[in-house]
C-alpha positions as a printed Julia matrix, in Angstrom:
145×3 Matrix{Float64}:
 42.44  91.65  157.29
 46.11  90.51  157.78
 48.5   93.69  158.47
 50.96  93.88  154.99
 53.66  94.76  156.95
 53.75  91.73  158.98
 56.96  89.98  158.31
 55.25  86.34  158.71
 52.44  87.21  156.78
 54.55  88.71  153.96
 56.67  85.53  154.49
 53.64  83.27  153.43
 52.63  85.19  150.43
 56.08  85.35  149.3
 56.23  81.17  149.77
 52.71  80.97  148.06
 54.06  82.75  145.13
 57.1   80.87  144.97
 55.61  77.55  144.99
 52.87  78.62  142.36
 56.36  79.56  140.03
 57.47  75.96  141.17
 54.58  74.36  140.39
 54.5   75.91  136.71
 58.23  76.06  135.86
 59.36  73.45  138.0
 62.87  75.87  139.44
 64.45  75.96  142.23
 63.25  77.7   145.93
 65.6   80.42  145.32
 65.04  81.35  141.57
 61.36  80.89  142.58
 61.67  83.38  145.75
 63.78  86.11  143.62
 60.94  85.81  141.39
 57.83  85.95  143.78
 59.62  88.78  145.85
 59.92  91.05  142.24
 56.29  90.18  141.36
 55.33  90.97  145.09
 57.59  93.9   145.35
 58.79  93.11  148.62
 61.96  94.63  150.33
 64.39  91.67  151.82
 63.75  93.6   155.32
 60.15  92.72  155.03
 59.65  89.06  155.4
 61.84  86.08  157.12
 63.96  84.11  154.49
 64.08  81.14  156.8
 60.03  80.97  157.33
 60.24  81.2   153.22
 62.5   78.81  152.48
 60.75  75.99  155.65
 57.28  76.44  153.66
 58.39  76.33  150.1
 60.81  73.23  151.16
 58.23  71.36  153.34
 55.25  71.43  150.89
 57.87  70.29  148.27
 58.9   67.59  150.2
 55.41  66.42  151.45
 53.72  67.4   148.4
 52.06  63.86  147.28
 50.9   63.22  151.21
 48.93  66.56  151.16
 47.67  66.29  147.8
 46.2   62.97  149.5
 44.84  64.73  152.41
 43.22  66.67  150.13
 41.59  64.33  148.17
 40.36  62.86  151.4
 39.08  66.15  152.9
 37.63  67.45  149.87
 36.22  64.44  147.87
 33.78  66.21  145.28
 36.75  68.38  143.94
 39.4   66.42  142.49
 43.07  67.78  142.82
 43.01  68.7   139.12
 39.89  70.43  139.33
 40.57  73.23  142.45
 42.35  76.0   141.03
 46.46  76.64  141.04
 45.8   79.27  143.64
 43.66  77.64  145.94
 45.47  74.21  145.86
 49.13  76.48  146.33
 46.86  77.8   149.38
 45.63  73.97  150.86
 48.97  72.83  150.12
 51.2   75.3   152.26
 48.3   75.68  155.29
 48.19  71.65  155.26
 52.0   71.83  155.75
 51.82  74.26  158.21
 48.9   72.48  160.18
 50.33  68.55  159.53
 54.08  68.89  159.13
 55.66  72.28  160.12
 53.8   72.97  163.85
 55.05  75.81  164.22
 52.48  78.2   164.76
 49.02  77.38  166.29
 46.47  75.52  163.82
 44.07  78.49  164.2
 47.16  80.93  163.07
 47.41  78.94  160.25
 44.0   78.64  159.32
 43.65  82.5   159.76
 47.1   83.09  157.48
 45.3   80.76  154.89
 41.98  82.24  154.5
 44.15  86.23  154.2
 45.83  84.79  151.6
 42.7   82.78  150.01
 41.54  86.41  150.01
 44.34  87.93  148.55
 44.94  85.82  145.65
 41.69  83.67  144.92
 38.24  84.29  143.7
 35.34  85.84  145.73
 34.62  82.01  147.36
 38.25  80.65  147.71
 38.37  81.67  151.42
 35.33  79.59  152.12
 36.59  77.05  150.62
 39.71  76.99  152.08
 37.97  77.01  155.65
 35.68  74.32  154.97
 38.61  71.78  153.74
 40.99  73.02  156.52
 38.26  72.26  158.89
 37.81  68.55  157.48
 41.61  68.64  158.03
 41.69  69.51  161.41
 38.71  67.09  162.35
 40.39  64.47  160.65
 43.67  64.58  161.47
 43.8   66.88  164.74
 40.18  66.17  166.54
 42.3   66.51  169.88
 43.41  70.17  168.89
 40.06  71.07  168.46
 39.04  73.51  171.33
């Protein structure tokens, strides 16, 4: 289990929340972030606004290519069909694996599956793994150690 107090880690479930509001409501990253960070009650000293603001921006902006990544790497469960949370999950991870590199792809798989855990149902987190693995075999087969 992820440490709460982890400023990354709080980052990501600040930027999950935020793009589940954005995915509902459609508002902008920073009415979205005030909002996840009341829900969340989370202290502006506890997470990094800049890690918030890269992961809610970048699955934004590459939104349609993931949501095709994960139709590829998950066939038998049509985007319409996974639930909010766990596509919100797929969505930022696949950013963070595909687009952001900024962390190692095991990091992010790890930081997925915590918050797969934290916010989904009793199988999300297997879930998660098994389509981030299809992911990383797909797209990354060099990064695979």
């Amino acid at each position: 289990m992820k440490n709460t107090t982890d400023p990354r880690h709080t980052s990501r479930r600040i930027a999950l929340a935020s793009i589940f509001c954005w995915l509902f409501n459609e508002i902008n990253t920073e009415e979205s972030m005030v909002l996840s960070k009341e829900v969340l009650e989370t202290e502006p000293n506890e997470f990094d606004h800049d890690l918030v603001n890269f992961l809610v921006e970048g699955v934004k902006t590459h939104n349609q290519e993931i949501d095709k990544i994960i139709e590829e790497c998950a066939p038998e469960w049509p985007i319409d069909k996974i639930s909010k949370v766990d596509l919100v999950v797929l969505r930022l991870a696949i950013f963070e694996v595909l687009f952001g590199k900024k962390i190692p792809v095991k990091v992010a798989i790890d930081e997925a599956v915590e918050l797969a855990k934290d916010f989904g149902n009793e199988t999300s987190h297997k879930f998660i793994n098994g389509v981030l693995g299809t992911v990383v075999e797909k797209y990354l087969k060099e990064s695979i150690t």
